[in-house]
LOSEDO-467836 format. One record per residue (C-alpha): residue in three letters; x, y, z. Coordinates in pm, 1 decimal. Layout:
REM residues N
ATOM   residuo         xx         yy         zz
ATOM       ALA          X          Y          Z
...
REM end
This chain:
REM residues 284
ATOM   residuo         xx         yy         zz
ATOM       UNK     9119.2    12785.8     9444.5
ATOM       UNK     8737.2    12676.5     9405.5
ATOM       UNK     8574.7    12691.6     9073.0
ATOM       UNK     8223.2    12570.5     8910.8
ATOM       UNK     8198.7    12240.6     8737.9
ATOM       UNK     7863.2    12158.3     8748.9
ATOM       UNK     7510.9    12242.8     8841.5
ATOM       UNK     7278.2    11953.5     8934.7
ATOM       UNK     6955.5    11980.7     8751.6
ATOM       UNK     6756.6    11843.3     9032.1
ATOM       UNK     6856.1    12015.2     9341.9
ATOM       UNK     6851.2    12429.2     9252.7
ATOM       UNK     7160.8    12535.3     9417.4
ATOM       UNK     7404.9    12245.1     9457.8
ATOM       UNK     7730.0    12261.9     9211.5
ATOM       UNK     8039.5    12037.0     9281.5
ATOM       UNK     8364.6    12235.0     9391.1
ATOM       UNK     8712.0    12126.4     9256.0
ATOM       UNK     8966.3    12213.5     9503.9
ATOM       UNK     9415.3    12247.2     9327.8
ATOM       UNK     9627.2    12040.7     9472.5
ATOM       UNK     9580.3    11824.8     9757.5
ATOM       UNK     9968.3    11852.6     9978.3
ATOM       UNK     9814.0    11945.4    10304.6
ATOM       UNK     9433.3    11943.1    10442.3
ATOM       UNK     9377.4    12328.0    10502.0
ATOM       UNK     9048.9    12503.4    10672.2
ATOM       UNK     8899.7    12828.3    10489.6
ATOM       UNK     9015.4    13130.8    10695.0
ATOM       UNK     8877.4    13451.8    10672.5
ATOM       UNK     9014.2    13858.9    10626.4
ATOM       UNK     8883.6    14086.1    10938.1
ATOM       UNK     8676.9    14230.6    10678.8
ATOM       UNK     8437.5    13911.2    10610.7
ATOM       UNK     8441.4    13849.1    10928.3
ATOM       UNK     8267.8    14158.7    11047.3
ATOM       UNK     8041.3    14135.3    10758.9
ATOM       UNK     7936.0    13788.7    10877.6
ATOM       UNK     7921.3    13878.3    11254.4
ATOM       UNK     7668.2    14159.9    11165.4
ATOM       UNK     7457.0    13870.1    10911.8
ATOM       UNK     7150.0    13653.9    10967.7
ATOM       UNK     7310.2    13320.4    10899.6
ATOM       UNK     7061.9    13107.2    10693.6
ATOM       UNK     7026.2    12742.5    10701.8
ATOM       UNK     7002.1    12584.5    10400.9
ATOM       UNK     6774.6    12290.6    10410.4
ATOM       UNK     6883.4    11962.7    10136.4
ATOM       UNK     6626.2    11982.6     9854.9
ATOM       UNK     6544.1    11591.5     9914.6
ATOM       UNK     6205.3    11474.8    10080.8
ATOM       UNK     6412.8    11244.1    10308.4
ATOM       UNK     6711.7    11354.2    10487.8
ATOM       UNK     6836.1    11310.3    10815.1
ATOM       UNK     7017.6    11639.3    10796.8
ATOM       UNK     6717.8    11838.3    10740.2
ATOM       UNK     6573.5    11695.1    11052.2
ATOM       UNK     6861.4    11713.1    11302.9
ATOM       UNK     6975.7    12085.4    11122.8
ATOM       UNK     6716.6    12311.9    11273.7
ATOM       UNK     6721.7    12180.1    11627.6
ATOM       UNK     7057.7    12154.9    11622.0
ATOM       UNK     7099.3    12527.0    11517.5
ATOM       UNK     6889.2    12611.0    11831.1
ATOM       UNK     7134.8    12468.1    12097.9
ATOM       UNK     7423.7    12497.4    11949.0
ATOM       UNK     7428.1    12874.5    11749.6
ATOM       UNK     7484.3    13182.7    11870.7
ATOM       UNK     7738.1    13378.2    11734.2
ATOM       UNK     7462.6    13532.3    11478.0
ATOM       UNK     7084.0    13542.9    11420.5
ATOM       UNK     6921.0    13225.4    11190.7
ATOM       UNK     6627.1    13170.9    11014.6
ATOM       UNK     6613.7    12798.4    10798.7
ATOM       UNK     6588.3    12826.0    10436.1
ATOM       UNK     6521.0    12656.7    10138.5
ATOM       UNK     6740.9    12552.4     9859.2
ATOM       UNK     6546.9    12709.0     9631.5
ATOM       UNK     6567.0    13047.3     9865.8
ATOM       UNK     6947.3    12997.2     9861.6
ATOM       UNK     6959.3    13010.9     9517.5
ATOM       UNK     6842.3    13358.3     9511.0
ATOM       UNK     6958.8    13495.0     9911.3
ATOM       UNK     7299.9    13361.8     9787.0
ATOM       UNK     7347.4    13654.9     9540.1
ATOM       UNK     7344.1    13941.6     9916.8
ATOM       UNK     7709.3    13969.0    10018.7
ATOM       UNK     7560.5    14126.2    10389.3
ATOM       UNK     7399.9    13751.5    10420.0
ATOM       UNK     7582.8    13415.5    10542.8
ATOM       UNK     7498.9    13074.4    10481.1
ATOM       UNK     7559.3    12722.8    10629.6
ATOM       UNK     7472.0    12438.5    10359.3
ATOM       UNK     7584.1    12073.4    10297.8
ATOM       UNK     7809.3    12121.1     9919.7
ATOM       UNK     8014.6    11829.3     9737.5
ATOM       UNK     8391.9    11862.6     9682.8
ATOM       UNK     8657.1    11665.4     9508.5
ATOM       UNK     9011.7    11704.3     9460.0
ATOM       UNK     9159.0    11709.0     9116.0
ATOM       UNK     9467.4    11540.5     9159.0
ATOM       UNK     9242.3    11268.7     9307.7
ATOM       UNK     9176.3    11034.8     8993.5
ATOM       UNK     8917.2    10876.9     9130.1
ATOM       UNK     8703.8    11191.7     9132.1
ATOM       UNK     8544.9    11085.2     9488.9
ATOM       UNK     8309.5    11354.6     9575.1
ATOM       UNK     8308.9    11413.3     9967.5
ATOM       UNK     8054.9    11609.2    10139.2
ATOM       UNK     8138.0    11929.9    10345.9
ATOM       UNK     7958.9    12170.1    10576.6
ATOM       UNK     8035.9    12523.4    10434.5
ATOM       UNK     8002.2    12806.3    10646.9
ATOM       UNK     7999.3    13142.2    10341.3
ATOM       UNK     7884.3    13493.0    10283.4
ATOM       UNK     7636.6    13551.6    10005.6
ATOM       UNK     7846.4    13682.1     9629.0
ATOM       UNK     7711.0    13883.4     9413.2
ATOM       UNK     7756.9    13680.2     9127.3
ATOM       UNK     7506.2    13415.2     9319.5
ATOM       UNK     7798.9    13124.0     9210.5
ATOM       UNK     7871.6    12969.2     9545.4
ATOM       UNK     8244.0    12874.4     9417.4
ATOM       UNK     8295.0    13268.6     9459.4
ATOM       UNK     8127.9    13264.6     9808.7
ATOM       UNK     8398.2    13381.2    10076.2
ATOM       UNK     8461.2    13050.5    10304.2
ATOM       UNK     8476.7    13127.6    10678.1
ATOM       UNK     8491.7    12753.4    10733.6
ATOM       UNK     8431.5    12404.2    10607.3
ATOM       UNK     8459.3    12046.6    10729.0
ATOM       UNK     8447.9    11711.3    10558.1
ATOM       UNK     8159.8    11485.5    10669.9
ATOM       UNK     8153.2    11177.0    10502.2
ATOM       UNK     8220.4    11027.2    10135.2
ATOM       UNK     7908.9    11164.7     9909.7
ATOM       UNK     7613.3    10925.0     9950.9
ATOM       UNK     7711.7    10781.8    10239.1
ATOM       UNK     7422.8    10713.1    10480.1
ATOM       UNK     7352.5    11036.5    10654.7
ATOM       UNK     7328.3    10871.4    11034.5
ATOM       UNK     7706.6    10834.8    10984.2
ATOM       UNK     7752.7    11216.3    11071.4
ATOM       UNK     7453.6    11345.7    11181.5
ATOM       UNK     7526.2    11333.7    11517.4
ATOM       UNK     7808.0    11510.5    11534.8
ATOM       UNK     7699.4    11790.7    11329.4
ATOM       UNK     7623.9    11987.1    11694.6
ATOM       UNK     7997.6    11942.0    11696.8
ATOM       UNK     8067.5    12082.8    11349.3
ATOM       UNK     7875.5    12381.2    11433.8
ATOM       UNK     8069.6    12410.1    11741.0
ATOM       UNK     8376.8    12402.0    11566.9
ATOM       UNK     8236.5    12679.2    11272.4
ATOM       UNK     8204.4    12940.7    11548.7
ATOM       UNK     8535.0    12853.5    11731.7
ATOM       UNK     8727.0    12842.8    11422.3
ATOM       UNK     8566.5    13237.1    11329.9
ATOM       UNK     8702.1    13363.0    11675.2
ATOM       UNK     9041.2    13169.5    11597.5
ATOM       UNK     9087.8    13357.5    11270.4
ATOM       UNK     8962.0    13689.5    11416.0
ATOM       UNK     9204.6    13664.2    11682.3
ATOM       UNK     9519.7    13540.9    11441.7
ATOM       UNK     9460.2    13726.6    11135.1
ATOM       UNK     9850.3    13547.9    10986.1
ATOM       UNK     9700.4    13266.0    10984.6
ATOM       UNK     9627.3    13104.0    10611.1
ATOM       UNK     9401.7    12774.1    10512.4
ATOM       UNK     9696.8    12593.0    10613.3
ATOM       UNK     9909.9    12714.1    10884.1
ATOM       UNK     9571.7    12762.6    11085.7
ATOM       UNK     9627.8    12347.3    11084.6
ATOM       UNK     9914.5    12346.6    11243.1
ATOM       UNK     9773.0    12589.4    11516.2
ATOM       UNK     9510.0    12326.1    11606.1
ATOM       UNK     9736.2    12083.1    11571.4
ATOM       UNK    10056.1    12246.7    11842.1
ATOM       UNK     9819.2    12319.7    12075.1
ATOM       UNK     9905.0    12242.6    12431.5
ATOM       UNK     9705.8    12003.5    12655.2
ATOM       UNK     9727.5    11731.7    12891.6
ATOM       UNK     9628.2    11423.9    12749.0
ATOM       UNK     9632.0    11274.0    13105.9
ATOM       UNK     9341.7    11523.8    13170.7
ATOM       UNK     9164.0    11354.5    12867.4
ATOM       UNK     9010.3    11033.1    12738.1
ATOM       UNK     9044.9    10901.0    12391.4
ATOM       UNK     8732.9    10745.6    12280.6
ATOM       UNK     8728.4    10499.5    11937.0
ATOM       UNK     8507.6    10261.5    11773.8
ATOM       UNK     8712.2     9970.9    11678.0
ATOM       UNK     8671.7     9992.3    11360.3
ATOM       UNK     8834.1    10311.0    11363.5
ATOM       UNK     9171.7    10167.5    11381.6
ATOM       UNK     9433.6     9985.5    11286.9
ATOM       UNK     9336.8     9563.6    11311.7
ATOM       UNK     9682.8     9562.8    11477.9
ATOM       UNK     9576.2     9800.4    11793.5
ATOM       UNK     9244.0     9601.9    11870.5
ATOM       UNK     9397.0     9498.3    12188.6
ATOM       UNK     9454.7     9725.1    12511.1
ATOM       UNK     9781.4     9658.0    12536.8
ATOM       UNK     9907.0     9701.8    12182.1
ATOM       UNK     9695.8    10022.2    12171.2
ATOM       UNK     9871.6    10120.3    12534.5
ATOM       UNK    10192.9    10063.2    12373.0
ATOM       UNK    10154.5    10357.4    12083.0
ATOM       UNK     9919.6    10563.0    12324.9
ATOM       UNK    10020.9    10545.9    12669.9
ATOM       UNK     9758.7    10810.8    12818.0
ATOM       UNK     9352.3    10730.6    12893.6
ATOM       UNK     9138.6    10595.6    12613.4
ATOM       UNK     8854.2    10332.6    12566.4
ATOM       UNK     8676.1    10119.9    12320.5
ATOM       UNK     8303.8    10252.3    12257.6
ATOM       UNK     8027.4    10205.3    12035.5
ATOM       UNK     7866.9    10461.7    11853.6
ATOM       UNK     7615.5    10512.2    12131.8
ATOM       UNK     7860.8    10586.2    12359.2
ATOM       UNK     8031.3    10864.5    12153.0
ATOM       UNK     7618.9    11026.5    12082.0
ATOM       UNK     7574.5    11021.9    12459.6
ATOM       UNK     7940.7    11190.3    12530.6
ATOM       UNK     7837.2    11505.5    12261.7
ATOM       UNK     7500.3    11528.0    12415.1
ATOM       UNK     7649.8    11588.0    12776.4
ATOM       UNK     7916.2    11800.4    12674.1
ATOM       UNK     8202.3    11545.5    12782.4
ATOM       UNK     8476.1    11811.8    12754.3
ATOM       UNK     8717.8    11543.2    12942.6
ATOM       UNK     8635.5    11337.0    12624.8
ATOM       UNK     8827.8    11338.6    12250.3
ATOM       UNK     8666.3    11167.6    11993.7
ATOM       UNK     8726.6    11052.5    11602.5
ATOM       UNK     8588.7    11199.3    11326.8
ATOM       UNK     8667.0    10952.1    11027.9
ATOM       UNK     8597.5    11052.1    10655.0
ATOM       UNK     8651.1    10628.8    10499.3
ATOM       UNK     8667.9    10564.9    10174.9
ATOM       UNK     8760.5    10298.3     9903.8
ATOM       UNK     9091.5    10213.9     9769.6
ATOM       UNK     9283.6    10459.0     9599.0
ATOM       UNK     9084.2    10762.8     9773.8
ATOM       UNK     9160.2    10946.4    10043.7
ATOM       UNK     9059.9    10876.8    10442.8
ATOM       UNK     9066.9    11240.3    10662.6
ATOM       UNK     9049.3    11181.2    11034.1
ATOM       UNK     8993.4    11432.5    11307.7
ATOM       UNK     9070.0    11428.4    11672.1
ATOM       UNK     8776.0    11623.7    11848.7
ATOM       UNK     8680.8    11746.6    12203.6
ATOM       UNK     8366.7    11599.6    12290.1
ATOM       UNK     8210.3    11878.6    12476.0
ATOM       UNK     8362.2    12229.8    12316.9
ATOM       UNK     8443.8    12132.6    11970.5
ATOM       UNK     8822.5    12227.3    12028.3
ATOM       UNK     9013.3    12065.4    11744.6
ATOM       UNK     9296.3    11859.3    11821.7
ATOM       UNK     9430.1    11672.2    11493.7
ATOM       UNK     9373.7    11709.7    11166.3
ATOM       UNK     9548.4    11507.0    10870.5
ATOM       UNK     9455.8    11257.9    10545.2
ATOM       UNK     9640.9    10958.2    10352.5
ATOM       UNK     9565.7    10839.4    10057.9
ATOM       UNK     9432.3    10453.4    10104.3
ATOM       UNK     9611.1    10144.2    10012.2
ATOM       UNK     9658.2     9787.8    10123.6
ATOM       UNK     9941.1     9918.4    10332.7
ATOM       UNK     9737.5    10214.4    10445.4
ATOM       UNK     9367.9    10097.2    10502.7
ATOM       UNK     9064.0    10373.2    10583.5
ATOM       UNK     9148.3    10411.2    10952.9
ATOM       UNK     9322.6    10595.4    11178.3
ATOM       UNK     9675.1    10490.0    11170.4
ATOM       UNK     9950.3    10387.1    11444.8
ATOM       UNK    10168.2    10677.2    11292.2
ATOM       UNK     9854.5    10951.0    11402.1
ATOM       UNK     9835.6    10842.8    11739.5
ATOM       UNK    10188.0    10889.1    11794.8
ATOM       UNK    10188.0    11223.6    11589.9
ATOM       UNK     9889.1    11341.3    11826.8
ATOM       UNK    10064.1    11165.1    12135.2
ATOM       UNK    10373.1    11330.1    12084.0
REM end
């Protein structure tokens, strides 16, 4: 359960979100109910209240190519604050979170995809989705590109839960995660720096993941999601510091289609990467 802590006195509608517990990473799903109110909404944009941000610049365009399971028109934060209050309306907006077993009260940012609440309190908004992007303050360029992915992956994940209406935050995980592939048919794409040091080298990497992958750079893994590389997986990393908590993704390049989804909380032992245990989870 979400629930108010906070409201920032300099940006109108953003509040941090505590979220109980933290024994298994979970995606909002939503009843059949919500989720014919938000196919018949406008979905609005919400636009960071900050005179430089990278996500207000890629959002819009973004939105163009990549939406278009509902109308959109781009919003303010201060017009959030007040749209925020129709329950007929959804919203897409950038919104802290921590967790509160997590002593270190890291904040990490998340995409939310909501319906309006009367009340106008967004920790009483009905989640249809959300996905971790990065630590909170982390430099934006870190996720932007990838966010045409994220809003992929919103819409997807609405016709997943309309079509499997069992499904709860967390079992919906383990659907992404049993689905059936060939992972000869597909190439695993990683930074270095992604990984474990121990895996740097082909053949210690070919030993734990015996099917296609290669070492890119970050311009390599842009280029892939701008030509819809569907033969391509890719890593999205949440890092973080000692004592807080790393979540790493295995995404499809091209369609958004989720493949892996976990977290571990980081140590000396455990370091902010994607481990040698996750590859052979995924590779099983």
């Amino acid at each position: 359960m979400r629930k108010k802590i906070f409201t920032s006195p300099l940006i109108s509608f953003l509040l941090m979100i505590v979220v109980s517990g933290f024994s298994q990473v979970s995606i909002p799903t939503a009843s059949p109910s919500q989720i014919r109110d938000f196919e018949n909404s406008i979905t609005y944009i919400v636009k960071e209240d900050m005179l430089i941000s990278d996500y207000n610049l890629a959002v819009e365009n973004l939105v163009n190519q990549y939406w278009n399971i509902t109308e959109t028109k781009t919003i303010s934060a201060t017009e959030f604050k007040e749209k925020r209050k129709n329950p007929e309306a959804s919203f897409i907006y950038m919104n802290p979170v921590y967790f509160d077993k997590d002593k270190t009260q890291t904040a990490y940012e998340y995409l939310f995809l909501s319906l309006g609440h009367p009340s106008g309190d967004p920790s009483q908004m009905p989640d249809l989705c959300a996905v971790p992007l990065a630590v909170k303050g982390a430099d934006q360029t870190e996720f932007v590109y990838k966010l045409g992915l994220v809003l992929q992956f919103m819409q997807n994940h609405v016709e997943v839960t309309k079509n499997h209406p069992s499904y709860d935050d967390e079992s919906i995980v383990d659907y992404y995660s049993d689905q059936k592939f060939f992972l000869r048919d597909k190439e695993l794409w990683l930074m270095k720096p992604e990984i474990e040091n121990s895996l740097h080298r082909k053949s210690e990497m070919q030993s734990v993941y015996p099917y296609p992958f290669r070492y890119v750079s970050p311009e390599d893994i842009k280029k892939a999601i701008a030509d819809n590389r569907d033969d391509i997986i890719i890593v999205h990393l949440i890092t973080a510091g000692e004592n807080r908590y790393c979540f790493k993704m295995l995404v499809n390049a091209g369609n958004a289609d989720l493949y892996y989804y976990d977290y571990h909380k980081i140590n000396s032992r455990k370091p902010s990467v994607l481990l040698e245990k996750d590859l052979k989870k995924f590779a099983k």
